[in-house]
Backbone bond lengths (Angstrom), bond angles and torsions (degrees), N, CA, C in turn:
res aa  C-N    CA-C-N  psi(-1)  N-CA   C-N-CA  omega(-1)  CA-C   N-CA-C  phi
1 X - - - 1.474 - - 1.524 107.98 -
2 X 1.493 122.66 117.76 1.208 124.90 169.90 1.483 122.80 -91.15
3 X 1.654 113.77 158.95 1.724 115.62 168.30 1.158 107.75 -22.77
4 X 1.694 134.60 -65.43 1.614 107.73 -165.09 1.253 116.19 -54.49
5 X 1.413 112.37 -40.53 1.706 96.27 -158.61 1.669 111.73 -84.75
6 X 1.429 118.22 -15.82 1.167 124.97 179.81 1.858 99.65 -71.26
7 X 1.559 121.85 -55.59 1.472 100.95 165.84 1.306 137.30 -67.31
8 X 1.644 104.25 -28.03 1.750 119.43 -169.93 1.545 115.91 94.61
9 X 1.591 117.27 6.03 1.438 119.93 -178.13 1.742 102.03 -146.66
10 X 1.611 79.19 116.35 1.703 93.22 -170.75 1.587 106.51 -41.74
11 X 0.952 119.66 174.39 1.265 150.65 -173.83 1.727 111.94 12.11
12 X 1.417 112.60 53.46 1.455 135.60 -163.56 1.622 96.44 -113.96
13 X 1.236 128.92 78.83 1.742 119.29 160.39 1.179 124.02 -45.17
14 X 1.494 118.70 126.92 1.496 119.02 170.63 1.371 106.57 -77.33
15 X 1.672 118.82 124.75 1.495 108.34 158.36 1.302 140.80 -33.95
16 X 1.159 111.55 139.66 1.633 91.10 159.42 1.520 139.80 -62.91
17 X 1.490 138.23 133.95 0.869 140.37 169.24 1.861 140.15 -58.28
18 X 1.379 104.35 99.24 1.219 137.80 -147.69 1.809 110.51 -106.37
19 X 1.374 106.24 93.92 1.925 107.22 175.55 1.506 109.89 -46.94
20 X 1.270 124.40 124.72 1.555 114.91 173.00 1.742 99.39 -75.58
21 X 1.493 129.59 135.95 0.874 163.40 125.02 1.570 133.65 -42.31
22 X 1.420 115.38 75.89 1.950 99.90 -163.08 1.387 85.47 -64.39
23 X 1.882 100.33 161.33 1.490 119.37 144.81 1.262 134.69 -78.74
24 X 1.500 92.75 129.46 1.843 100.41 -163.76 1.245 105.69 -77.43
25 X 1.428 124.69 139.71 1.202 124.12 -173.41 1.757 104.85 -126.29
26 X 1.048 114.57 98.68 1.662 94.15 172.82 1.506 138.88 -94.61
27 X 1.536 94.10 14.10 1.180 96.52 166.58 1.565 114.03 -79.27
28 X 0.907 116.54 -12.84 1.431 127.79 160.79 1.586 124.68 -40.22
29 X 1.460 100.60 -74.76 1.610 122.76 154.71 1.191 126.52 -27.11
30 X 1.885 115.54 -33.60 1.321 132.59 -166.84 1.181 79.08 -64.95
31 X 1.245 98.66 -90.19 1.633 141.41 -142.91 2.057 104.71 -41.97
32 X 1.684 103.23 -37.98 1.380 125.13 166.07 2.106 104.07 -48.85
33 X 1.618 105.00 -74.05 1.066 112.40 176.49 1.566 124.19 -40.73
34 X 1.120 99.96 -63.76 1.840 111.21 164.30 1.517 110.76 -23.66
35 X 1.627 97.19 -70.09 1.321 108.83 -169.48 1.654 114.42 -42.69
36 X 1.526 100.06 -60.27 1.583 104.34 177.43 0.974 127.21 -53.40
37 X 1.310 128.50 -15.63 1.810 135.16 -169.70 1.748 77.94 -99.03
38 X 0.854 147.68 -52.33 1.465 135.43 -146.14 1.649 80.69 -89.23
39 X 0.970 166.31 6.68 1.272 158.32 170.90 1.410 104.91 -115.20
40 X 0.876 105.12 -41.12 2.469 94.04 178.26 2.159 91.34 -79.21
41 X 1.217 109.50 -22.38 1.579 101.36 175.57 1.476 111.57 -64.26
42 X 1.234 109.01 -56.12 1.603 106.52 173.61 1.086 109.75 -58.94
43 X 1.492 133.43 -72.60 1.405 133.82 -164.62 1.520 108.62 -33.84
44 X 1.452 117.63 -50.70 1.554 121.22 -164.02 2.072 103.67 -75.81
45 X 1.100 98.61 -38.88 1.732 108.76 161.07 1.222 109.49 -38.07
46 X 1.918 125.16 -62.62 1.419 98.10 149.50 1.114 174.36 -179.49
47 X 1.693 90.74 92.93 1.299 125.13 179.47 1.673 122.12 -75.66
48 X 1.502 94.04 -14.18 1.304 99.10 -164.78 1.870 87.19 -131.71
49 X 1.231 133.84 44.33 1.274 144.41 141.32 0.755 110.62 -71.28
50 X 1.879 124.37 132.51 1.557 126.18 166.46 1.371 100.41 -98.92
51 X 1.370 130.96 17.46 1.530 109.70 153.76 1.311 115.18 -109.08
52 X 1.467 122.63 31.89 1.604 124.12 166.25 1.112 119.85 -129.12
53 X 1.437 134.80 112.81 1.272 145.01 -133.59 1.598 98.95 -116.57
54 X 1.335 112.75 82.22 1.744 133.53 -174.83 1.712 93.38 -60.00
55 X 1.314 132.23 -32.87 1.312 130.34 166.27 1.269 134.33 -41.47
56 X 1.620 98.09 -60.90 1.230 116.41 157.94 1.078 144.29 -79.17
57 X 1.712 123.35 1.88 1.281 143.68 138.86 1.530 119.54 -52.32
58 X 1.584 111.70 -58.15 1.286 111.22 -170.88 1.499 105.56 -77.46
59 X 1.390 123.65 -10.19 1.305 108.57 176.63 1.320 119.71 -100.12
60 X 1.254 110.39 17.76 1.404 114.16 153.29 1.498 113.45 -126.78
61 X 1.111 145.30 37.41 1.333 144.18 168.13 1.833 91.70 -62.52
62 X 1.543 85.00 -63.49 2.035 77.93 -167.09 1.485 100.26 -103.53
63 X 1.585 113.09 58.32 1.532 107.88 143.98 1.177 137.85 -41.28
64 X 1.167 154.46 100.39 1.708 124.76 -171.65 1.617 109.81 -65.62
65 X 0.945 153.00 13.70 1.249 146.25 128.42 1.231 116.63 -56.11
66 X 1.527 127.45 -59.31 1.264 134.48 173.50 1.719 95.37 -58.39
67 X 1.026 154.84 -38.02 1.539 143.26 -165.17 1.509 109.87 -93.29
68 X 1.690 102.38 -4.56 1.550 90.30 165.87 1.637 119.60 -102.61
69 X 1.396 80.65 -22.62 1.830 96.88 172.09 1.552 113.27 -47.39
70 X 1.215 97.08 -53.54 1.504 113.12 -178.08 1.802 104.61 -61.05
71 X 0.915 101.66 -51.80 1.544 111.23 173.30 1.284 111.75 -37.81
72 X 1.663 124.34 -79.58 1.078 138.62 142.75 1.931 124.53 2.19
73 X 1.695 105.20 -56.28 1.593 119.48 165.24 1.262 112.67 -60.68
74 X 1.450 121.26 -35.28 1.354 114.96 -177.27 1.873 96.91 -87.40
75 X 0.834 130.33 -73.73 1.456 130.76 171.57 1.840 93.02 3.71
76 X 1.281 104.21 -84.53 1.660 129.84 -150.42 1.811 93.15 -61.45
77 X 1.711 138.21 -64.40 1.034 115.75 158.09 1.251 143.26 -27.00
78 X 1.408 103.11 -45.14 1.672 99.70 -165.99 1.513 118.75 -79.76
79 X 1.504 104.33 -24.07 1.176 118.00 -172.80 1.382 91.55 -78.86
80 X 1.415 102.59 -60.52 1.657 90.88 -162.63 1.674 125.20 -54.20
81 X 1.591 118.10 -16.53 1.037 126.04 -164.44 1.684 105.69 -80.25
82 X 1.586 111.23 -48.37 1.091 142.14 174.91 1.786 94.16 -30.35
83 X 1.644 105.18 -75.62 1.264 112.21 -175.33 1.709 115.32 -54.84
84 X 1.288 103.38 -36.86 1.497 105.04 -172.92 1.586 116.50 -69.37
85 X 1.691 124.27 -20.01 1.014 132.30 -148.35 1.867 90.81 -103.82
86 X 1.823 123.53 -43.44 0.857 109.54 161.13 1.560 151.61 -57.98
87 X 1.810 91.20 -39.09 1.485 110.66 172.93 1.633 87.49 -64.68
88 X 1.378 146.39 -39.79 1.602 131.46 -179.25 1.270 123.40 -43.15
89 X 1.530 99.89 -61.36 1.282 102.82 -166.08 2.185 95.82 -86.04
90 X 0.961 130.21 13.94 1.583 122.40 137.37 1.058 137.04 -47.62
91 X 1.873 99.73 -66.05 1.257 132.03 -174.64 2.137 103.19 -66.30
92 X 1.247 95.80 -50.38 1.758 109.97 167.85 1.432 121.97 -33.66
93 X 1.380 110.61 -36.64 1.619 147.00 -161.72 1.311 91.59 -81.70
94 X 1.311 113.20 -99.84 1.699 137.12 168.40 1.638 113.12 -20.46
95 X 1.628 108.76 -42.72 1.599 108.05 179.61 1.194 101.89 -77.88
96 X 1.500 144.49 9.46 1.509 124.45 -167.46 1.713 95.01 -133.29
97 X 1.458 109.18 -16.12 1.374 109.02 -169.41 1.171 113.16 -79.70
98 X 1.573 132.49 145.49 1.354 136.51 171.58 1.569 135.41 -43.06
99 X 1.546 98.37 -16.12 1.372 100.95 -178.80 1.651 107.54 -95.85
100 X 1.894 105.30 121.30 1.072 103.31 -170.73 1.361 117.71 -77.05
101 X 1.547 119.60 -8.76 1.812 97.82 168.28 1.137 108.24 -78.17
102 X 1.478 136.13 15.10 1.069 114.56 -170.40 1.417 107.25 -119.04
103 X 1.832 122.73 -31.98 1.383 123.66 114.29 1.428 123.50 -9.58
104 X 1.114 116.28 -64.17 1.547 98.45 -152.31 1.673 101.80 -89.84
105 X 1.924 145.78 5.07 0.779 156.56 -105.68 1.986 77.36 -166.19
106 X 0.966 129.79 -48.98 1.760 137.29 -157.23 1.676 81.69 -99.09
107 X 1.766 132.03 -56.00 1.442 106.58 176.13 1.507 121.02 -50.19
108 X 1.774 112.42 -40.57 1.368 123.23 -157.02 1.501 82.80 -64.83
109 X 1.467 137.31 -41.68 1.346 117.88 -143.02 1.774 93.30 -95.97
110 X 1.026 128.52 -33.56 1.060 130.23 170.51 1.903 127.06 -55.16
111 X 1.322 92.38 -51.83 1.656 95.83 157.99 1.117 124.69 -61.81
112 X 1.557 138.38 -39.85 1.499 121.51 -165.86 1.611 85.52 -92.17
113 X 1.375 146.16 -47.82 1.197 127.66 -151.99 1.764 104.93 -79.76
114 X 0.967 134.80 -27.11 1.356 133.30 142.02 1.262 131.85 -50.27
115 X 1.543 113.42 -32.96 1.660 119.86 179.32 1.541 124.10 -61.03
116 X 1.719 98.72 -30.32 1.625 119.96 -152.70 1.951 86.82 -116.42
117 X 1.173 91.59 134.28 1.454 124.70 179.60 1.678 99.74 -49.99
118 X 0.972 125.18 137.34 1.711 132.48 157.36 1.349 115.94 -36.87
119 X 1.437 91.13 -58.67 1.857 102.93 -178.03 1.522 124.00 -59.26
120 X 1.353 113.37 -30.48 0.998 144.14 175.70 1.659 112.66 -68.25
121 X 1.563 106.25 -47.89 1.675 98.23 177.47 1.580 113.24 -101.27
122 X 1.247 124.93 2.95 1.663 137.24 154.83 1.879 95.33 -59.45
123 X 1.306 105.32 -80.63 1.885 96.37 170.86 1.214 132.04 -30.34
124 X 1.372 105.69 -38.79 1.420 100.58 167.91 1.307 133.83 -48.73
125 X 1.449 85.30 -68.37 1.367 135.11 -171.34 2.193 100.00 -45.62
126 X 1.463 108.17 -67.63 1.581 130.02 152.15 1.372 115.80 -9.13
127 X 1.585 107.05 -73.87 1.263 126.63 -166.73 1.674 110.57 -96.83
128 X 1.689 117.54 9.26 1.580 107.83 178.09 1.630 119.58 -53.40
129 X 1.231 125.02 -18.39 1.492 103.11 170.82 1.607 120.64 -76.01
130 X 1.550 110.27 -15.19 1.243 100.21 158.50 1.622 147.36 -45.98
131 X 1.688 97.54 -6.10 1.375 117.28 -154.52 1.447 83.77 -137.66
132 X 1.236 130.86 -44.73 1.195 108.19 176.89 1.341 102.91 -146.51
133 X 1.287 116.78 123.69 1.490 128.91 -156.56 1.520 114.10 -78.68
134 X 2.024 114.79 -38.06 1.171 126.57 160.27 1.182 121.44 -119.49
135 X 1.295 145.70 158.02 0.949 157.06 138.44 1.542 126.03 -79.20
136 X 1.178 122.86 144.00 1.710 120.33 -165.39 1.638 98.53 176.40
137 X 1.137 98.26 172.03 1.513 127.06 -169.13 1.675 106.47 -96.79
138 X 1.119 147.78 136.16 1.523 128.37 151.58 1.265 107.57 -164.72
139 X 1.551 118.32 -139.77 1.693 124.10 179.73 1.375 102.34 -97.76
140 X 1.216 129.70 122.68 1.801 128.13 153.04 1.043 109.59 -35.73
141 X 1.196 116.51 129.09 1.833 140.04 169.63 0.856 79.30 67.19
142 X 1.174 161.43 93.05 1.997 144.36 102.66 1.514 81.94 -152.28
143 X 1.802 81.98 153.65 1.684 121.30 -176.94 1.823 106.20 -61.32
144 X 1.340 107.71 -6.84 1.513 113.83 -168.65 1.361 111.40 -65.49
145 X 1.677 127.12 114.57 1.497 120.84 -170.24 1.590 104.58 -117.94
146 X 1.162 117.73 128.54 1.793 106.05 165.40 1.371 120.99 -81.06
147 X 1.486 117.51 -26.63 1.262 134.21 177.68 1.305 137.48 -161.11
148 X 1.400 141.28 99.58 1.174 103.02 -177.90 1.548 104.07 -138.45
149 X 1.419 139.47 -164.90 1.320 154.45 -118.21 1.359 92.87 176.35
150 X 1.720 89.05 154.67 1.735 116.63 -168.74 1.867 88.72 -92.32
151 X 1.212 99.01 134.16 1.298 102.64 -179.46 1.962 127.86 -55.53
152 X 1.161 81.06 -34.08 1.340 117.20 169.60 1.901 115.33 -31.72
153 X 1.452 87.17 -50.75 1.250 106.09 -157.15 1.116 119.55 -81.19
154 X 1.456 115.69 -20.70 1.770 140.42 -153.55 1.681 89.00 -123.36
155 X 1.161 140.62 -51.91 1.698 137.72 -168.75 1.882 99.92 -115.36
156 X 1.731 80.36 57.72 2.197 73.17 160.37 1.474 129.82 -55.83
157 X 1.196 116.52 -149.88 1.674 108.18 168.55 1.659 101.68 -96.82
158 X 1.206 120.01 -31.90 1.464 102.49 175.63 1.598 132.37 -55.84
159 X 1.512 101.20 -38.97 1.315 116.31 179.05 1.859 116.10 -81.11
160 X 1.512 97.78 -25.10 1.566 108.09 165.94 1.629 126.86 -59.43
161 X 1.892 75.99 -30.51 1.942 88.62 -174.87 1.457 100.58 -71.89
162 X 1.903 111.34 -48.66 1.490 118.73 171.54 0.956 119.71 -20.08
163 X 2.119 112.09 -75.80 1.519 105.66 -170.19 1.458 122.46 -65.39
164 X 1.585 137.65 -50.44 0.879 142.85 120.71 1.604 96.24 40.55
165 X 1.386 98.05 -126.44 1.404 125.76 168.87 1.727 112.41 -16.45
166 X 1.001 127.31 -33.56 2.168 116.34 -150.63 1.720 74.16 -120.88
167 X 1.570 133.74 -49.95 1.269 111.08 171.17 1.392 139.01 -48.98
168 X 1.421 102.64 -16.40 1.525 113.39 -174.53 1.700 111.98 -92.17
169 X 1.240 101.76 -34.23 1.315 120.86 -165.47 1.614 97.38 -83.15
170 X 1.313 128.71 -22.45 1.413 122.80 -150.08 1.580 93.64 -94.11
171 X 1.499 110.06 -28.32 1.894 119.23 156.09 1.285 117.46 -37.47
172 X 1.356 115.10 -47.72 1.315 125.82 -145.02 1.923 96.38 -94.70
173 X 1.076 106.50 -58.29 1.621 132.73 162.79 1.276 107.38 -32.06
174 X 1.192 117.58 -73.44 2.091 125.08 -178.93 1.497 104.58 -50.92
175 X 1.787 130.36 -37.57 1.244 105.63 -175.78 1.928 108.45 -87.67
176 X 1.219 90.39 -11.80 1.871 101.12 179.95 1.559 87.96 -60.58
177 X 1.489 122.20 -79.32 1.209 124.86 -177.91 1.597 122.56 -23.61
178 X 1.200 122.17 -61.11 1.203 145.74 -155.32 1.544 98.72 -76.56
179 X 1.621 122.57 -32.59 1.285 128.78 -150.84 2.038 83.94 -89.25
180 X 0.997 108.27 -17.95 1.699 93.55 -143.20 2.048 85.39 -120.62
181 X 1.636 115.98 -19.16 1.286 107.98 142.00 1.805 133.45 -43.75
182 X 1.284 77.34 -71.37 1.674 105.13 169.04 1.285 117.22 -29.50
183 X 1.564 118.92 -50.63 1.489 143.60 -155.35 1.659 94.04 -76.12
184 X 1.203 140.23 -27.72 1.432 148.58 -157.02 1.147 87.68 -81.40
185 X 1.891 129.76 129.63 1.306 145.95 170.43 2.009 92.78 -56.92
186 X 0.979 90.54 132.32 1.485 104.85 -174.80 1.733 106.59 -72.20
187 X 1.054 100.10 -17.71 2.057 108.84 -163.89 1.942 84.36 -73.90
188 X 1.410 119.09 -43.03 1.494 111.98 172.83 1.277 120.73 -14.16
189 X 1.878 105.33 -91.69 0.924 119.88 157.93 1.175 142.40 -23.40
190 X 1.428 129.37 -36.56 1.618 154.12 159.24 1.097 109.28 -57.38
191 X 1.154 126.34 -33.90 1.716 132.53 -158.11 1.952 99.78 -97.59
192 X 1.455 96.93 -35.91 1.123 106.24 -167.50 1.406 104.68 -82.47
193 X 1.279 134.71 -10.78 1.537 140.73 -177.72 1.717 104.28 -93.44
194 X 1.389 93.47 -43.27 1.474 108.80 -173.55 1.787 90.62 -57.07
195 X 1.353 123.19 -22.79 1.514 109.63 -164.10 2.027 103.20 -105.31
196 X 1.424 94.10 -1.71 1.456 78.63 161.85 1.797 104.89 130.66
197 X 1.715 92.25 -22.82 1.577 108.42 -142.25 1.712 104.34 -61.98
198 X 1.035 132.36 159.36 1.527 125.19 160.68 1.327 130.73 -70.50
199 X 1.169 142.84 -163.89 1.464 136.59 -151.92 1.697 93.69 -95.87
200 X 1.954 90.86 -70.34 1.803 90.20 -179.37 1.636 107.68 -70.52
201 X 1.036 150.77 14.51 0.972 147.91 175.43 1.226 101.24 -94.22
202 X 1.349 143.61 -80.69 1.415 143.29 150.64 1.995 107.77 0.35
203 X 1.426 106.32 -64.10 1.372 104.04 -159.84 1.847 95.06 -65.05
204 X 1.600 111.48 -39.53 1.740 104.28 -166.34 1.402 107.92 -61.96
205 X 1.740 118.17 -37.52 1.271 124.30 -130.30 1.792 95.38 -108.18
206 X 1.716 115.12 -32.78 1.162 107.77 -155.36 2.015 85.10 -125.26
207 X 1.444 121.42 -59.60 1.443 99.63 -160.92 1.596 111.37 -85.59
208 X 1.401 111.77 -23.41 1.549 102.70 167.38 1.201 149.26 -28.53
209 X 1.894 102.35 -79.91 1.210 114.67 136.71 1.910 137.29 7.15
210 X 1.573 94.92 -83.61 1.580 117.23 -178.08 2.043 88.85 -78.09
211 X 1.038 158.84 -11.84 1.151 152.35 -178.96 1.614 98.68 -89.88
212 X 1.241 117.89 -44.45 1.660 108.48 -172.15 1.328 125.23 -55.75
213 X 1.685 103.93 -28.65 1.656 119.49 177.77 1.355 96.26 -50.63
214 X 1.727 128.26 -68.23 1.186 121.28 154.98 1.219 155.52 -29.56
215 X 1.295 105.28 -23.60 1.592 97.28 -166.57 1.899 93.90 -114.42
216 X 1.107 118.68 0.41 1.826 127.31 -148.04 1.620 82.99 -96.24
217 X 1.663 132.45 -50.09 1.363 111.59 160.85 1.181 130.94 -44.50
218 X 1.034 120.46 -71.65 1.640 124.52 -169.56 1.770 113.37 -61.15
219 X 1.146 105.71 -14.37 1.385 118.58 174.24 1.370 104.65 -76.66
220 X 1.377 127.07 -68.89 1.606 113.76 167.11 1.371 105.06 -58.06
221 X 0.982 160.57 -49.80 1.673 124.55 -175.88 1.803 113.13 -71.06
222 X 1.197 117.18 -8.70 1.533 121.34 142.49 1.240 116.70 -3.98
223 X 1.422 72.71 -89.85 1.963 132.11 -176.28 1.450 106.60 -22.58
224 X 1.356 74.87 -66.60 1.795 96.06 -154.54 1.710 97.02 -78.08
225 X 1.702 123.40 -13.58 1.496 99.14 163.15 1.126 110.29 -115.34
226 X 1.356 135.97 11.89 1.439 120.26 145.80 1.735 106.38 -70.71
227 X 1.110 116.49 -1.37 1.637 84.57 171.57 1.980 116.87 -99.98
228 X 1.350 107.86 -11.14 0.938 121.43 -163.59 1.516 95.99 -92.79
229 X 1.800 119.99 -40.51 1.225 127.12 163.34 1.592 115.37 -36.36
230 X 1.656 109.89 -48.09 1.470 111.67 -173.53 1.592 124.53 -55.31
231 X 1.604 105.28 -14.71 1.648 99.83 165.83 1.440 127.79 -51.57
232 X 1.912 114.74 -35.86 1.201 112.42 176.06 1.552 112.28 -53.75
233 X 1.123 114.56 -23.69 1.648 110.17 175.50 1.275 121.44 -45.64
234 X 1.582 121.11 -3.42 1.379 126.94 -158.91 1.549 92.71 -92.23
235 X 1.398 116.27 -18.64 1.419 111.97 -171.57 1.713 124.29 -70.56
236 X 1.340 95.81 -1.10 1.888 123.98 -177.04 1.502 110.00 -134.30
237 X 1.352 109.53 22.88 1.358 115.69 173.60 1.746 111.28 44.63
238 X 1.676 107.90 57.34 1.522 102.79 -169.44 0.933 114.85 -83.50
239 X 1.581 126.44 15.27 1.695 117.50 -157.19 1.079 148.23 69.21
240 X 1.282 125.39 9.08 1.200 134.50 -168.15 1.497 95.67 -90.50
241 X 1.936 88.67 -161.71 1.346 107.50 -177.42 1.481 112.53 -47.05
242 X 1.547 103.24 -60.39 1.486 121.91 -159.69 1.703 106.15 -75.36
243 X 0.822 108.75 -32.19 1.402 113.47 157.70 1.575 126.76 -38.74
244 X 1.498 88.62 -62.33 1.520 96.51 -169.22 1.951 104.02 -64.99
245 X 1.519 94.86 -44.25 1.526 96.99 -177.26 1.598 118.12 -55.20
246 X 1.435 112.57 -36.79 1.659 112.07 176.97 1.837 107.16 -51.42
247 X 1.330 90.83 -38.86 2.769 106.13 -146.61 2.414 63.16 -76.51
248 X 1.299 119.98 -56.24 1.773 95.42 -168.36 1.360 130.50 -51.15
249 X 1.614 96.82 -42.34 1.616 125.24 -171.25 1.714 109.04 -76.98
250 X 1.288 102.33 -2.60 1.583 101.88 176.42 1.144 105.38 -138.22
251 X 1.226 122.72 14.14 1.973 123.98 155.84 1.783 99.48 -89.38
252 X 1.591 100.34 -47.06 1.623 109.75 -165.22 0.970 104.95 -59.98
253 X 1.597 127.89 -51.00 1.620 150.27 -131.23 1.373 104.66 34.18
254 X 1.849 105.16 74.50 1.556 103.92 -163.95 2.118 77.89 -149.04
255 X 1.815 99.64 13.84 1.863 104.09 162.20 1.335 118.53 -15.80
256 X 1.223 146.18 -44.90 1.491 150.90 -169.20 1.528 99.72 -88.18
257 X 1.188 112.93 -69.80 1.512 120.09 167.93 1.953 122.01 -3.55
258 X 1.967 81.88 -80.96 1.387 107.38 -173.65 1.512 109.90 -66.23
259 X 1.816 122.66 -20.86 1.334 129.94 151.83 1.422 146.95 -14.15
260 X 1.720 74.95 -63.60 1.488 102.22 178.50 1.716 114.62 -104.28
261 X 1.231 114.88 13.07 1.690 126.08 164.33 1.224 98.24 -70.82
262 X 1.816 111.44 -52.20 1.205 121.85 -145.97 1.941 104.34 -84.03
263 X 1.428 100.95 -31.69 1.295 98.98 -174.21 1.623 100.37 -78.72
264 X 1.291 130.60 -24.57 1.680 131.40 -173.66 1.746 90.41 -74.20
265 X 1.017 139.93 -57.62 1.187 121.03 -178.29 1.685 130.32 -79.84
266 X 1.335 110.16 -4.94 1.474 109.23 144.54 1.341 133.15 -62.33
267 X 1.101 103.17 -38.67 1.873 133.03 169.38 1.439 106.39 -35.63
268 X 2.043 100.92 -61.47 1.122 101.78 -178.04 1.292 147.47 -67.98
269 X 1.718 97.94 -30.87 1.187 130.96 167.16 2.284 106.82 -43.24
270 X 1.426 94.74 -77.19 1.271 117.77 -160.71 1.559 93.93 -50.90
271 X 1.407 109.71 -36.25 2.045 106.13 -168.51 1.700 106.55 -79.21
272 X 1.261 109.25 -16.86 1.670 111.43 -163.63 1.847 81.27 -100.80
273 X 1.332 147.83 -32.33 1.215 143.22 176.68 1.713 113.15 -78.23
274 X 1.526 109.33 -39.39 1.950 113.85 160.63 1.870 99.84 -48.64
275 X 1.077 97.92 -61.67 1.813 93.16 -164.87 1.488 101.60 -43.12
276 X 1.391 115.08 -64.19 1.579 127.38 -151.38 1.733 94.55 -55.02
277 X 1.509 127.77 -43.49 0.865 124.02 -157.88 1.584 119.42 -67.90
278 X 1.807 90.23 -37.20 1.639 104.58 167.28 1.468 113.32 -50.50
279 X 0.938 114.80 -51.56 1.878 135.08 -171.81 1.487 89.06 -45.36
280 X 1.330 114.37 -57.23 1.725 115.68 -160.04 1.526 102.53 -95.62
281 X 0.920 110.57 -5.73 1.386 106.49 166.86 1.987 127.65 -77.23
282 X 1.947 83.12 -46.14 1.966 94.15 177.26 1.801 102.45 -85.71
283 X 1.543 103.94 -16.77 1.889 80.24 167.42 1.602 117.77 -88.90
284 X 1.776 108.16 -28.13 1.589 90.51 168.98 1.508 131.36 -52.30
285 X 1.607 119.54 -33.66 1.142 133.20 179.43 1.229 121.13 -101.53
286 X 1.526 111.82 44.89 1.240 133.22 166.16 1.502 97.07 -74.03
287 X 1.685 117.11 147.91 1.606 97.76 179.03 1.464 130.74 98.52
288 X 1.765 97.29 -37.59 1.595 89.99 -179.41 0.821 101.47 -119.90
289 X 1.540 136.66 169.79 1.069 145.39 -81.91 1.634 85.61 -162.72
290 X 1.167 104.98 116.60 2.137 103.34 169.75 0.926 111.87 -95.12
């Protein structure tokens, strides 16, 4: 069998066959080596501290205080995300739709709840009976009440941590949403009208879908900092993780200790939520094309 017929174009030589060879780079190796000595340097810095009491770390990993705290972190994420991810894709809706009060109502809500610090609207949020002592039902502008309640009673700290938390996130969520709407070749949609289809039918059937590839990243790193976000909750004594670790670490005066409970089970949290995300990441993008 000669060159033509092996390419199909007369008088076309096949090269010769040639092993690719990477280029060795050792500055690579350096920079690898370096790295590792500067990482067993810290680690042993401290492992081998006599003011960190590895005793008293491991004997509270599975405190049951510390395991409800944690409990508590998952409680306050999930919910809050849940809420934040719907009010998103609302607000997501409204920011892309033609009607400008409804535009200009999805910027307003998007700018101030992004503008203002987390920490800042947990305080609020904490201290709302300061601002309004009851809550109740009645007539706008007149003293006329049908009912109302000690504020107290209706915005505890759990539910403070709630709003807090799903208001902040639902900022963050609407432009995730909106970004990975947006991202859908528009001719889709066109093609799909051109065939008859309806509005929400189009959005479930044709831009959704191709939008989730998009929006399913940034959604786990969301995730993964609304949960890490939820420590500020400690500033209203919400119960959480970080919570619980401050009310131990300042009965014990074992602060560094209860630190590093708290940071080993964030660790765990965030690495067992990286995996899952990968998982849902290489099966959503089953199909497409790199």
């Amino acid at each position: 069998m000669n060159a033509s017929t092996i390419t199909g174009r007369p008088g076309t030589a096949v090269p010769p066959r040639s092993d690719y060879v990477p280029v060795r780079n050792p500055a690579q190796w350096v920079a690898a080596a370096v790295g590792l000595i500067i990482l067993a340097w810290i680690v042993s810095l401290i492992l081998v501290n006599p003011n960190l009491d590895f005793g008293t770390v491991l004997s509270n990993i599975t405190n049951e205080m510390i395991l409800e705290g944690l409990l508590r972190t998952f409680q306050l994420t999930i919910v809050s995300m849940l809420i934040g991810t719907v009010l998103g894709v609302i607000i997501a809706c409204a920011r892309i739709s033609n009607n400008r009060l409804m535009n200009g109502l999805a910027n307003l809500y998007i700018w101030f709840f992004r503008g203002v610090p987390l920490l800042v609207q947990i305080l609020i949020w904490g201290n709302f009976a300061l601002l309004f002592p009851n809550l109740g039902v009645g007539i706008p502008f007149t003293d006329v009440m049908f009912f109302d309640v000690p504020t107290n009673s209706v915005i505890t700290v759990f539910v403070a941590s709630i709003l807090a938390l799903s208001l902040h996130e639902a900022a963050y969520m609407a432009e995730v949403v909106r970004g990975g709407l947006q991202g859908v070749d528009q001719g889709q949609e066109e093609a799909a009208k051109a065939l008859g289809m309806s509005g929400p039918r189009i959005m479930m059937r044709i831009v959704l879908p191709q939008a989730l590839r998009m929006i399913i990243p940034p959604t786990g790193n969301q995730l993964i900092s609304l949960l890490k976000a939820s420590a500020l909750v400690s500033v209203i004594a919400g119960g959480e993780l970080m919570t619980v670790a401050n009310d131990i670490g300042a009965i014990s005066y074992k602060t560094l200790e209860l630190l590093a409970v708290a940071t080993f089970w964030y660790l765990v949290i965030v690495t067992v939520l990286s995996v899952a995300q990968k998982f849902l990441e290489k099966r959503m993008s089953r199909g497409a094309r790199r």
